[in-house]
Residue, then its C-alpha position, 0 to 999 in steps of 0.5 A: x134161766x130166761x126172763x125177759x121184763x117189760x116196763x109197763x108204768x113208772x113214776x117218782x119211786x115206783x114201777x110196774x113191769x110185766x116178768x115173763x120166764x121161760x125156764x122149765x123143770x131141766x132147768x137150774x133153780x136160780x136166785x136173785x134178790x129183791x131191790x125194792x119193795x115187791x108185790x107180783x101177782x102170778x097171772x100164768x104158770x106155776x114156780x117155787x119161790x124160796x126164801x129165809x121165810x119159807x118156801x112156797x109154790x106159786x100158781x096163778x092169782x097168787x100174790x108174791x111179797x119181797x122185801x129190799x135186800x131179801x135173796x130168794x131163789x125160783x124154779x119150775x118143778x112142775x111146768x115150764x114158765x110163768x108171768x107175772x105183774x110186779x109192782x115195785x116201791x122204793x123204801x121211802x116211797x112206802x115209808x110215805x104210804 
């Protein structure tokens, strides 16, 4: 798996970055967890995105929401690749909003 992140904006309790992958349907699902508040909005390619809650497959324009601490795990079934625009948001910054 290979992702490569981009830092596009950041301030007090918040960052945007662009996530690029490159693994491919040979390639090994792997899992992460999220740190922080997540919204990503899927801009091009397609994956699977698996976690406690279910799982689904992401296409563009699809909007992706993680929780801090919640472990999922992504693989590309059907295509090699994706991007995606991520926001991310400390728990107290959101506890402010």
């Amino acid at each position: 798996m290979t992702t490569t992140t981009h830092s596009l904006a950041f301030g007090a309790g918040w960052h945007v970055t662009d996530v690029i992958c490159t693994a491919g349907a040979g390639d090994r699902p792997f899992e992460e967890a999220h740190q922080d508040f997540c919204v990503a909005a899927v801009t091009s390619g397609t994956f699977r995105y698996r976690a406690q809650q279910g799982t689904a497959m992401l296409a563009p324009g699809a909007l992706l929401l993680g929780n801090p601490g919640t472990c999922y795990e992504c693989g590309h079934e059907h295509g090699s690749g994706d991007r995606c625009l991520s926001f991310h948001f400390d728990p107290a910054y959101m506890e402010r909003i």
